[in-house]
C-alpha positions as CSV (number, residue, x, y, z in Angstrom):
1,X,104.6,88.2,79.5
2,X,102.0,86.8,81.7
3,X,102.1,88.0,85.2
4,X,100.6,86.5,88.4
5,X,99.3,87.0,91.9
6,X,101.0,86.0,94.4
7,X,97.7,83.4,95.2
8,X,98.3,82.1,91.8
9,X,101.5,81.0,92.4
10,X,102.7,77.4,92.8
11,X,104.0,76.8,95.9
12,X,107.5,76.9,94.7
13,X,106.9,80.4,93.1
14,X,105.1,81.4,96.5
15,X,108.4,80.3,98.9
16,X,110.5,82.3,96.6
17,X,108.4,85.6,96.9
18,X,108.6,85.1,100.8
19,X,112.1,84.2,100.9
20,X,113.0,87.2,98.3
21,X,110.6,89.9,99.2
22,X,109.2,89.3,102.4
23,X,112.0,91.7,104.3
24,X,111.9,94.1,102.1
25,X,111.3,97.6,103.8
26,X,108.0,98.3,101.6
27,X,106.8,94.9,103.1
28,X,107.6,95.2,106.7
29,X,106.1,98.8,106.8
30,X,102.7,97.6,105.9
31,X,102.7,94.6,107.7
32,X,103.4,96.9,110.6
33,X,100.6,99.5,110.0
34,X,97.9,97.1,109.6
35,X,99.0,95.3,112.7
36,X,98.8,98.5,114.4
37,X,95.8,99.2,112.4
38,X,93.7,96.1,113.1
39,X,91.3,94.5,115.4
40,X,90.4,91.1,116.2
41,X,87.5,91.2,113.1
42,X,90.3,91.9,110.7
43,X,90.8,89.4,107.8
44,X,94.0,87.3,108.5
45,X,97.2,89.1,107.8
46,X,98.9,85.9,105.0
47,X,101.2,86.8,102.7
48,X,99.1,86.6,99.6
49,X,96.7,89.5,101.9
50,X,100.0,91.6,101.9
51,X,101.0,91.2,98.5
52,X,97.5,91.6,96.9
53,X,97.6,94.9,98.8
54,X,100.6,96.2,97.3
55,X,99.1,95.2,94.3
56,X,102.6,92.9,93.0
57,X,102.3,90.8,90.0
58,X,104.7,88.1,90.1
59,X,106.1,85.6,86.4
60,X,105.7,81.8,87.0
61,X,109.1,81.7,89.2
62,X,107.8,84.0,91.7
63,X,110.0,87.1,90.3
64,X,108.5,90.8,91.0
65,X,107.7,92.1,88.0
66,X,107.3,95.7,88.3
């Protein structure tokens, strides 16, 4: 099965990941830390920045495959 980043995405594949997984506890933790954790030289906290941390690989329909 070939997985995917969340940047690789379609845009249809990328509104599901946000819609499905962008609450999720793991999600909102980091977004939290690095807000806390950044300055005004940080890189731009998008989704595909939060996902690529975790390190998620998504298939074509924007399903976590873990």
């Amino acid at each position: 099965m070939q997985t995917y980043k969340y940047d690789e995405l379609d845009k249809r594949g990328q509104d599901y990941v946000k819609q499905r997984y962008g609450d999720d506890q793991i999600v909102q933790e980091l977004v939290n830390d690095l807000i806390d954790e950044t300055s005004a030289e940080s890189p731009d906290l998008t989704v595909g920045y939060i996902f690529d941390l975790l390190a998620w690989r998504f298939n074509e329909h924007g399903e976590w495959i873990v």
